[in-house]
C-alpha positions in Angstrom: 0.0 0.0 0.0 3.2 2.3 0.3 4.3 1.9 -2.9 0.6 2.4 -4.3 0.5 5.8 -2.3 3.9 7.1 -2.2 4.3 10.6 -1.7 6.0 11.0 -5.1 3.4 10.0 -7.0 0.0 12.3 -7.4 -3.1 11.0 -6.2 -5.4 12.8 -8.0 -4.1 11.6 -11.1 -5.1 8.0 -9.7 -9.1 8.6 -10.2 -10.6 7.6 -13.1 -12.0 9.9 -15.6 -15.4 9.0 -14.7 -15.3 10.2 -11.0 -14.1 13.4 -12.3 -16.8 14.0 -14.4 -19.3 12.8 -11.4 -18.1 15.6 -9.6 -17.6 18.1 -11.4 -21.8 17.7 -12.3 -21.8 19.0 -8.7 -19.9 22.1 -9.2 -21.4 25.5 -10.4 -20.3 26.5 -14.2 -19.1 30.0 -11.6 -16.9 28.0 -10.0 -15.9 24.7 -12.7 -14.1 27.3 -15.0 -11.2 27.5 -12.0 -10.6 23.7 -12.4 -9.4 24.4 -16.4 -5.8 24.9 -17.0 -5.4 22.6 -13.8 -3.7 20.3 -15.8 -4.2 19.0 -19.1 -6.4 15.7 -18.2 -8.6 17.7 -15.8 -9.1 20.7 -18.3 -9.8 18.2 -21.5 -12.3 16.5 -18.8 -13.9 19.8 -18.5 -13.8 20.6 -22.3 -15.8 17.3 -22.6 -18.3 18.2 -20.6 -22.0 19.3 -21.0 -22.5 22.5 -18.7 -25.7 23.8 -17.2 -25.5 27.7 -16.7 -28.3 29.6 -14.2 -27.3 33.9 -14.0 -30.7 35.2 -12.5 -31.4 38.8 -12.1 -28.6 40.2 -9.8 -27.7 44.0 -9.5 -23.6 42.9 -10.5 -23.0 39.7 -12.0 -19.7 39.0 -13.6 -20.5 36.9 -17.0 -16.6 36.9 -18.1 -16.4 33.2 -16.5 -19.1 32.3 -19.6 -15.7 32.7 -21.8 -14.6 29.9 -20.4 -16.5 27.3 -21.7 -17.2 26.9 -25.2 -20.8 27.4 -26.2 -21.4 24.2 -27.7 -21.0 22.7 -24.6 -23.8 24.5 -23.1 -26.8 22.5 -23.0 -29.1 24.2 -20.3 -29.0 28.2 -20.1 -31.0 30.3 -17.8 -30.1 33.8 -18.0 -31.1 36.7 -16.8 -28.7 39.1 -16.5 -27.0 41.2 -18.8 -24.9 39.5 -20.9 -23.4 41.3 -23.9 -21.9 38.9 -25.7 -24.2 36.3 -25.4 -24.2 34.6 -29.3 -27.2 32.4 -29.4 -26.0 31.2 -32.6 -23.2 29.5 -31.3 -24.7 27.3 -28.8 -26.3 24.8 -30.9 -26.3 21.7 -28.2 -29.1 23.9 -25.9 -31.7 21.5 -24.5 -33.4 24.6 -22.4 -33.6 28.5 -22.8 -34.7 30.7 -20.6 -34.1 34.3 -21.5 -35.4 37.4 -19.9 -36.2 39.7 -22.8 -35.4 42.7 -20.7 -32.0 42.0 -20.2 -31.3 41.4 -24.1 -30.1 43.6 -27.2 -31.4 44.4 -30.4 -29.4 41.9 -31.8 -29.8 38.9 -29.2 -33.3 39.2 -29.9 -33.4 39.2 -33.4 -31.9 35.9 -32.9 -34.3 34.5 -30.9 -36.4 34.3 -34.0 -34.3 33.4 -36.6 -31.9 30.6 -35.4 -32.0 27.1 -35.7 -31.7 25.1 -32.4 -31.9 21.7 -33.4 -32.3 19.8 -30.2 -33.6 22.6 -28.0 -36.7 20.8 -26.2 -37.7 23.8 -23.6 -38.0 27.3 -24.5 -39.0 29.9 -21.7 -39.1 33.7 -22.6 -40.2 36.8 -19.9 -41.0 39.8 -20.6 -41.3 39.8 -24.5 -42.9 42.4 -26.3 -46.0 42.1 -28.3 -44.2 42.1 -31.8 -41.3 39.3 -30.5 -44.5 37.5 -29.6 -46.1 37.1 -32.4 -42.9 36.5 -34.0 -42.0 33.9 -31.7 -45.5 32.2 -32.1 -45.2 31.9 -35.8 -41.9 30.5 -35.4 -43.0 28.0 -33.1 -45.5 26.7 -34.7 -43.8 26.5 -38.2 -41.2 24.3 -36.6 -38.2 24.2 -38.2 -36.0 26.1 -36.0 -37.1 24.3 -32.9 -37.6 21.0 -34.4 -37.3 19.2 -31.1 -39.0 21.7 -28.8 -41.5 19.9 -27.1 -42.6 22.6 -24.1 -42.7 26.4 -24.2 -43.8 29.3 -21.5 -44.7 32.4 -22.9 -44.8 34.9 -20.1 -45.1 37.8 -22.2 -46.3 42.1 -21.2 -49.6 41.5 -20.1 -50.9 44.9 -21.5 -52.1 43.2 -25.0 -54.3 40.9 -25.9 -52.9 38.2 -28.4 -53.1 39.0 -32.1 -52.3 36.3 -35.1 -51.6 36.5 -38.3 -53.8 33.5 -39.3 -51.9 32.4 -42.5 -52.2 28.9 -43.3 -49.3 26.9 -42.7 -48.7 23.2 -41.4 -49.1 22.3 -37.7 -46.6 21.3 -35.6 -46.8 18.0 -34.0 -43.8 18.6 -31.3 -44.5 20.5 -29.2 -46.6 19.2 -26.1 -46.9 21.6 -23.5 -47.5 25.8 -24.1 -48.1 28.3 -21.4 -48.7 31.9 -22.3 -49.7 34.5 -20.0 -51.6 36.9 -22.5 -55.3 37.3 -23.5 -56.6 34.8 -26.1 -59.8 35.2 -28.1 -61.9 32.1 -29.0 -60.7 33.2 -32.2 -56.9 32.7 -31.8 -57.5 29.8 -29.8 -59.3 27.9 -32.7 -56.4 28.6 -34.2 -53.6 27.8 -31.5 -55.7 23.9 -31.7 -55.1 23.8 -35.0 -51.6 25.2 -35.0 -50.6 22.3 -32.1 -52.8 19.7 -32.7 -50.9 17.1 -30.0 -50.6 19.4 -26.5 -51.0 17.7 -23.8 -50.5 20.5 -21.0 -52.3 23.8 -21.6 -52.0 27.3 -20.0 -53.6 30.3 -21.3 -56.3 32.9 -20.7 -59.7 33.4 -22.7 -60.8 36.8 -23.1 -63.6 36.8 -25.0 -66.4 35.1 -26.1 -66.3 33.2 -29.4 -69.0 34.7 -32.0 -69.3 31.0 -33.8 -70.4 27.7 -32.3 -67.8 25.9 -30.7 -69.1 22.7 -32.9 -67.0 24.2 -35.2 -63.6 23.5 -33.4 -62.7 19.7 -33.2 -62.1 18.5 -29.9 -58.8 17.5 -29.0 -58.5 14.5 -27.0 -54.7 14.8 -26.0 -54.9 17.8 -23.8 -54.6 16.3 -19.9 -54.0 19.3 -18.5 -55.2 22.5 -18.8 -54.8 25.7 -16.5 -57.5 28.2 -17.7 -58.5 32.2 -16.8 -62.0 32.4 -18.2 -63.7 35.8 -18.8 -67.1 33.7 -17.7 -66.2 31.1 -15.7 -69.2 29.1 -15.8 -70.7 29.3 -19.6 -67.1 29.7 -21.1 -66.1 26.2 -19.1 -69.7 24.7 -20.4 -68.0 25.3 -24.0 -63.9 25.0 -23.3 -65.0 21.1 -22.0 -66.3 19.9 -25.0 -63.2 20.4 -26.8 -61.3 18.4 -24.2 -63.2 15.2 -23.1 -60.3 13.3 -21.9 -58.7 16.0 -19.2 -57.2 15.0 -16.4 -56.2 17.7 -14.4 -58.4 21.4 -14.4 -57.3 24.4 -13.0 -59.8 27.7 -13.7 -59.2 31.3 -12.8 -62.2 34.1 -12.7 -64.5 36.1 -11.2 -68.1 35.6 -10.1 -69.0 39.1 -9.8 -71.6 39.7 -7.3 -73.7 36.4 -8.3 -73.8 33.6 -5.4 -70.2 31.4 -5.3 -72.7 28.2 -4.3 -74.9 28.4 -7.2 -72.2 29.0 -9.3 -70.1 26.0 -8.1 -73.0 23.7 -7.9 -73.4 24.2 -11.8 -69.7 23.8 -12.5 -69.9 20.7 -10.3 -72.6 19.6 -12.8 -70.5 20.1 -16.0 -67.6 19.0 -14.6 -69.6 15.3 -14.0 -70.8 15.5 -17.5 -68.4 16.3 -19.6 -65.1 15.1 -18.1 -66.0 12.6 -16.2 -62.6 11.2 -16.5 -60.8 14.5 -14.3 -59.1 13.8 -11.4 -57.6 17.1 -10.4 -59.7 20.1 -9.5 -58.0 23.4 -8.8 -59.6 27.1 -8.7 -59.1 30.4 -8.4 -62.3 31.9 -8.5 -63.0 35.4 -7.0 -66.2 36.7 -5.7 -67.8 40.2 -3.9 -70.7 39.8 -2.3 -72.7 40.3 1.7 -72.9 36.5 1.4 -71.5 34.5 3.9 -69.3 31.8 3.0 -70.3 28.8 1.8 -67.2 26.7 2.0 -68.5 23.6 3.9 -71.7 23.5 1.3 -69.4 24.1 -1.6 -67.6 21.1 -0.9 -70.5 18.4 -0.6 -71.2 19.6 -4.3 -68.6 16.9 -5.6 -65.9 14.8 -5.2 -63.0 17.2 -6.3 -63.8 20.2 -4.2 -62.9 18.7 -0.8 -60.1 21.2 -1.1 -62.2 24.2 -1.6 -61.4 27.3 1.2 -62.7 30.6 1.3 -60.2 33.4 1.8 -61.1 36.9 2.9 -59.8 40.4 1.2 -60.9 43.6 2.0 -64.5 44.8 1.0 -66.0 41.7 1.5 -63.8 40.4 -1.4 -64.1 36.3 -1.4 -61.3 34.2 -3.7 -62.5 30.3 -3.6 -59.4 28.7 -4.0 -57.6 25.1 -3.4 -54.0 25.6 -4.0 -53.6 29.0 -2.3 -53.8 30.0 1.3 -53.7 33.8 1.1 -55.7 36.0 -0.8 -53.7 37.5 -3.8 -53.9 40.6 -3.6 -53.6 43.1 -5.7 -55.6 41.3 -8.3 -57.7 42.6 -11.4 -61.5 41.1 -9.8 -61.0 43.2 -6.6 -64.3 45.4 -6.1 -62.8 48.4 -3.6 -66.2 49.4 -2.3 -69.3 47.5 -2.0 -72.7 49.1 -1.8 -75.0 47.4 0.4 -78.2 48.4 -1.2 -77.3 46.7 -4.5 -77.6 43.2 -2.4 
């Protein structure tokens, strides 16, 4: 065992190449740039490697360490910071990109919609601007750039409601999951269906109501999930349900006004039973002013899926009948800031 560890000869050169590379997926891309130039076996190790950088929003963030590292070994980036001399173009191994649009140039986002990312599989963008959305859009759903991209998030200035151009092109049948934070018509989302015809997972909010019968729109029996804000929660639901029979998991968003939560629950309750009777997920965010008491313990006898149901209190006699929140959001756009008790 002497002769093994001798004092002459260098341990570290006695690990295998594969522990190295075990480690060093422990060790922040911040800090794994120190290890190069090492030695020549530990810095090819780290030339070999496929690095995950994470820069969020800091008020001084050094991004000279990126240099480091060249950008096709980047396969995960989450930035958003500054970073100048970001080349998008260059990193053509990404797997995930998250990008906060405030923190690009001109140029870096020009190239958000013109490269080609061939095996790029999650795309997240914050803070884009209504033109870079609707140029992002049409680039999604034509394909080619993001030919693997499989889930995208959207969370875009919420000041505008969403806008196509509805030329026709071919759908694509990648991508799986798309959340986008801005205001949909029936319109555009007739269109988004038909644009993705295979998601799965669906986040988006409905603003208005559609002018044709829904029997126009095929339904789409691959969306399992769907996390919804409804202008009308009830009558929009009625029609949003019959496009997706086999749901698994609901989560609606919206405001009952001034009309009573129970009634309006025990009709949802009904729809829910007769239209996706499959569903077995039920989550709300469903906001409410009224001088009526609350109904919690009635609300959840209605069915099976609102045993989570709670009632929480804002000012004003403000209600929000929620299951996966436990304090009421605040500010929020259904908040009445004076209620006249001779109206009820």
């Amino acid at each position: 065992m002497g002769k093994s560890f001798s004092s002459n000869q260098p341990r570290l050169e006695l690990l295998p190449n594969e522990l190295f590379i075990e480690i060093f997926q422990y060790i922040d891309s911040t800090d794994l740039r120190n290890f190069k130039g090492l030695n020549k076996r530990i810095h090819d190790i780290i030339e070999a490697l496929r690095i995950d950088i994470n820069v969020h929003r800091m008020e001084t963030v050094n991004t000279t360490f990126l240099s480091a590292f060249n950008p096709s070994q980047i396969i995960r980036l989450d930035m958003r910071n500054p970073w100048s001399s970001m080349n998008l173009t260059s990193m053509m191994k990404l797997r995930s990109l998250t990008l906060d649009c405030g923190c690009l140039t001109r140029k870096q986002v020009d190239q958000m919609t013109t490269l080609t990312l061939p095996y790029l599989e999650r795309l997240s963008v914050h803070n884009a601007t209504l033109e870079l959305q609707k140029l992002l859009l049409a680039t999604i759903f034509r394909g080619e750039h993001f030919p693997s991209l499989k889930i995208c998030q959207l969370k875009l200035k919420p000041t505008h409601d969403l806008k196509l151009c509805n030329t026709n092109r071919l759908p694509n049948n990648t991508v799986r999951s798309l959340t986008i934070n801005s205001k949909w018509s029936w319109h555009e989302f007739e269109f988004l269906l038909n644009q993705l015809p295979h998601l799965r997972r669906l986040e988006i909010n409905l603003s208005e109501l559609y002018s044709v019968s829904v029997t126009s729109i095929h339904p789409r029996s691959s969306i399992k999930n769907l996390r919804i804000t409804l202008n009308d929660p009830l009558n929009d639901l009625k029609k949003l349900l019959k496009l997706t029979p086999n749901l698994v998991r609901l989560r609606i968003r919206g405001s009952f006004g001034s009309s009573s939560a129970l009634e309006h629950f025990n009709e949802i309750a009904k729809v829910l039973s007769d239209l996706v009777p499959g569903l077995k997920y039920f989550d709300c965010e469903l906001y409410s002013y009224s001088w009526e008491g609350s109904n919690v313990q009635n609300i959840r006898w209605l069915h099976r899926l609102y045993k989570d149901v709670q009632c929480l209190w804002g000012q004003h006699r403000n209600q929000c009948y929620a299951t996966d929140i436990n304090t009421y959001p605040t500010p929020n756009e259904y908040e009445c800031e004076y209620l006249d008790e001779s109206v009820f």
